[in-house]
C-alpha positions as CSV (number, residue, x, y, z in Angstrom):
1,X,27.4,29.1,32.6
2,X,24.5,31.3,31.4
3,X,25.7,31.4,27.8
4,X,26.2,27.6,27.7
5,X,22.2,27.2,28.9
6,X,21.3,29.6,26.3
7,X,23.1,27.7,23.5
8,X,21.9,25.0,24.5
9,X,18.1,26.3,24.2
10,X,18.8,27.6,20.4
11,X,20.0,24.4,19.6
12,X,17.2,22.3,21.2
13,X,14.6,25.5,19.7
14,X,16.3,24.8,15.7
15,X,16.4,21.0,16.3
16,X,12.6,21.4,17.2
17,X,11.5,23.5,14.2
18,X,13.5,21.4,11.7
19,X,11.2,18.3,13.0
20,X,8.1,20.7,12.8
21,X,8.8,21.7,9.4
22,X,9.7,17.7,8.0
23,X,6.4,16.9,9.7
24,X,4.5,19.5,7.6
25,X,6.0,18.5,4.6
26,X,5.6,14.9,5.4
27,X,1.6,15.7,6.2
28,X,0.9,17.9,3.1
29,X,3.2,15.4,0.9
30,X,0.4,12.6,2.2
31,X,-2.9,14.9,2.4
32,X,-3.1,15.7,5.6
33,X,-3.8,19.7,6.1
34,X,-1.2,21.2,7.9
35,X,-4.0,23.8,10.4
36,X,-5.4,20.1,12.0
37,X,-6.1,22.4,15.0
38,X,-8.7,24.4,13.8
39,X,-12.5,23.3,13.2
40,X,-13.4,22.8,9.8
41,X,-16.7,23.4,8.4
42,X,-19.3,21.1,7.5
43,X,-18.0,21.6,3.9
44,X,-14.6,20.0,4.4
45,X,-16.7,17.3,5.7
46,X,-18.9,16.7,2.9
47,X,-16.4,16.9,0.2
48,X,-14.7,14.1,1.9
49,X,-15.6,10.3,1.4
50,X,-13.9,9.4,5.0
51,X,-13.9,11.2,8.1
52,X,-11.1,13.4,8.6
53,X,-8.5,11.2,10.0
54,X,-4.8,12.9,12.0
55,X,-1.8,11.2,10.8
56,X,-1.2,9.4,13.5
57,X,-4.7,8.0,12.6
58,X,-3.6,7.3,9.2
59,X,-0.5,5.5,9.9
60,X,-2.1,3.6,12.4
61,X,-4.9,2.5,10.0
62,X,-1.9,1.9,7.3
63,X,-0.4,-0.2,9.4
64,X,-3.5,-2.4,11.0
65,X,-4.7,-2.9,7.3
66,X,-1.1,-3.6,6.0
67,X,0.0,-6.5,9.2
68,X,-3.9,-7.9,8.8
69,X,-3.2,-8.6,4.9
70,X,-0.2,-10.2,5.4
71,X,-1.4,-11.9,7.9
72,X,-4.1,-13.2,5.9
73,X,-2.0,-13.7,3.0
74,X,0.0,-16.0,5.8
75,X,-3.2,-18.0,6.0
76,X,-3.0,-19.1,2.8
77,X,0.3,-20.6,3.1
78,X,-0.7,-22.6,5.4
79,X,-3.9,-23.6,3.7
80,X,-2.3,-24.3,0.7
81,X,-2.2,-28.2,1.0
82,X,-5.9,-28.2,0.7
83,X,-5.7,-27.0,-2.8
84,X,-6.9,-29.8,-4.4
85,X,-9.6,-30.3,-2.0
86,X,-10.9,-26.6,-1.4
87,X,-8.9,-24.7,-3.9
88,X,-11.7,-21.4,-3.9
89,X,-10.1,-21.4,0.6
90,X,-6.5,-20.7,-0.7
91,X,-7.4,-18.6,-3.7
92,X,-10.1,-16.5,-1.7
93,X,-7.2,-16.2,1.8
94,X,-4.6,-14.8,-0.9
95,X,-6.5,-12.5,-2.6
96,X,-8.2,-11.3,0.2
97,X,-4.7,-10.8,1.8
98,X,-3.9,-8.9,-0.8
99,X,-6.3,-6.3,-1.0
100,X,-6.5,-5.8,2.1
101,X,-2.9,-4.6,2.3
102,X,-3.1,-2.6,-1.0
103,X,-6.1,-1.0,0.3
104,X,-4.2,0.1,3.9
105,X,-2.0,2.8,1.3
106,X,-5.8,4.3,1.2
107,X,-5.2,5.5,4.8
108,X,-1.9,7.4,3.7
109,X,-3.6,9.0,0.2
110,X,-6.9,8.9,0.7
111,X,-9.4,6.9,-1.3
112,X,-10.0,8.9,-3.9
113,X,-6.2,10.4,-4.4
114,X,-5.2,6.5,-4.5
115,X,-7.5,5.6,-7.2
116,X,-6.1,8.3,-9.3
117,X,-2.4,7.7,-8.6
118,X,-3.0,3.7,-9.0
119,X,-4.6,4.5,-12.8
120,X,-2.1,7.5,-13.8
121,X,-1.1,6.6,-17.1
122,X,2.9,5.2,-16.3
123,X,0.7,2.7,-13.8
124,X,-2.1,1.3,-15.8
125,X,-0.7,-1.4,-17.3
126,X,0.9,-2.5,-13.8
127,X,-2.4,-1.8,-12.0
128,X,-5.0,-3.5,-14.7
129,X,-2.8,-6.8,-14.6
130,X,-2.8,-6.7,-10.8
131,X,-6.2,-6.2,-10.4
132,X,-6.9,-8.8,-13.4
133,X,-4.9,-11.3,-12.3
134,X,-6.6,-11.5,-8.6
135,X,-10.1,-11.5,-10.5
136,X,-8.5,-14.9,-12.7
137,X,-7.3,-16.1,-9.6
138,X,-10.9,-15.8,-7.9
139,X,-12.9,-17.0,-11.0
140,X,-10.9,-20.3,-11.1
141,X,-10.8,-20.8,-7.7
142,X,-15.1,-20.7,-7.9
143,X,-15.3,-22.4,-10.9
144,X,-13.5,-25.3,-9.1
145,X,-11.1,-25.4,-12.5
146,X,-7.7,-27.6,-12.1
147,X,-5.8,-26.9,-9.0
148,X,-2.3,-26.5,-10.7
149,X,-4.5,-23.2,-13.1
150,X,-5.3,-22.0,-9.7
151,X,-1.6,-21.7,-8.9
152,X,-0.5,-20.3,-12.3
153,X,-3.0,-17.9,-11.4
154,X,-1.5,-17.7,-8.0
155,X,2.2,-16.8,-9.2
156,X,1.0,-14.5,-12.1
157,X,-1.0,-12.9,-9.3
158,X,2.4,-12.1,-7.3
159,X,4.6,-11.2,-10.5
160,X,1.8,-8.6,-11.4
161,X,1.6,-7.2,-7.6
162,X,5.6,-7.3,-7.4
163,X,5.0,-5.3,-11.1
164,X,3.0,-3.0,-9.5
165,X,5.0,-2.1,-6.2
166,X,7.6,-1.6,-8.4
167,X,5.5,1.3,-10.4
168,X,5.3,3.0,-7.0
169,X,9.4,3.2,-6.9
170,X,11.2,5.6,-8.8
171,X,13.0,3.6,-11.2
172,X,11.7,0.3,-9.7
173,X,10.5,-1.4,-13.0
174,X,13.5,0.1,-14.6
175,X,16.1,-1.9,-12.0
176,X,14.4,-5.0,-11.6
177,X,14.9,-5.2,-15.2
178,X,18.3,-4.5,-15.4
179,X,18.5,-7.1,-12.8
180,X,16.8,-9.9,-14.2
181,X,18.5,-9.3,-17.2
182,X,22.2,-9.0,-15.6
183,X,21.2,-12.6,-14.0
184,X,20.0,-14.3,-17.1
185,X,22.2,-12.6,-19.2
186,X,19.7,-11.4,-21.9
């Protein structure tokens, strides 16, 4: 009975070290320092640009920011009917929505450590027409130009933010590609 009990703890003790240990990797993989019980100096504090944040912080914050785009992105749906009326509502909603849920990934990386990652040189491309394609989509929203412009600049706006997810995946450009090509047989 005794040796059962005991087995029993060595299980339940290995079970519990191989969660500790994928949560360490998990928080150094995302920046999070593994020692989050002990103080740090005023020095960790001023080379960071946010507060120091745990990582159940972060993906709360990831996940606030990423529902709150969508959900804003969602708004735009619905205005969308007022295009030719409002057009800079619609525009404004989806781009709005959209940075804000690009910007929640800066609760997982950091700001900084995003920035570099989002213009590493296999991502440029994919981030430059992302982030120039919501700045088309806003100038011809303002400039009150022609409401069907607006949603060219709308779709090229998703292609070029599907583009860049994709850069994120290993091997996401690579297989869409193959896809779209197996479908249109190019």
């Amino acid at each position: 009975l005794s040796s059962t009990f005991y087995q029993k703890q060595i299980i339940m003790t290995s079970i519990s070290d191989g969660f500790s240990d994928v949560k360490r990797k998990v928080s150094n993989y995302i920046g999070v320092p593994d020692n989050e019980d002990e103080p740090e100096t005023i020095m960790d504090e001023i080379r960071g640009i946010c507060p120091t944040l745990t990582l159940k912080q972060r993906w709360y914050g990831f996940g606030i920011c990423f529902v709150l785009g969508w959900f804003i992105s969602f708004l735009s749906v619905i205005t969308v009917g007022s295009i030719v009326t409002n057009p800079a509502r619609f525009a404004f909603l989806y781009t709005a929505g959209s940075l804000i849920s690009i910007s929640s990934t800066c609760f997982l990386w950091g700001p900084c450590r995003q920035c570099k990652r989002m213009f590493k040189l296999h991502r440029i491309l994919a981030t430059g027409m992302y982030l120039g394609a919501m700045i088309l989509t806003l100038y011809l929203a303002f400039t009150q130009a022609n409401p069907i412009l607006i949603l060219l600049a709308i779709l090229l706006q998703f292609l070029a933010m599907c583009w860049y997810v994709l850069s994120w995946i290993p091997y996401g450009r690579k297989m869409a590609t193959k896809c779209v090509e197996g479908m249109c047989n190019c």
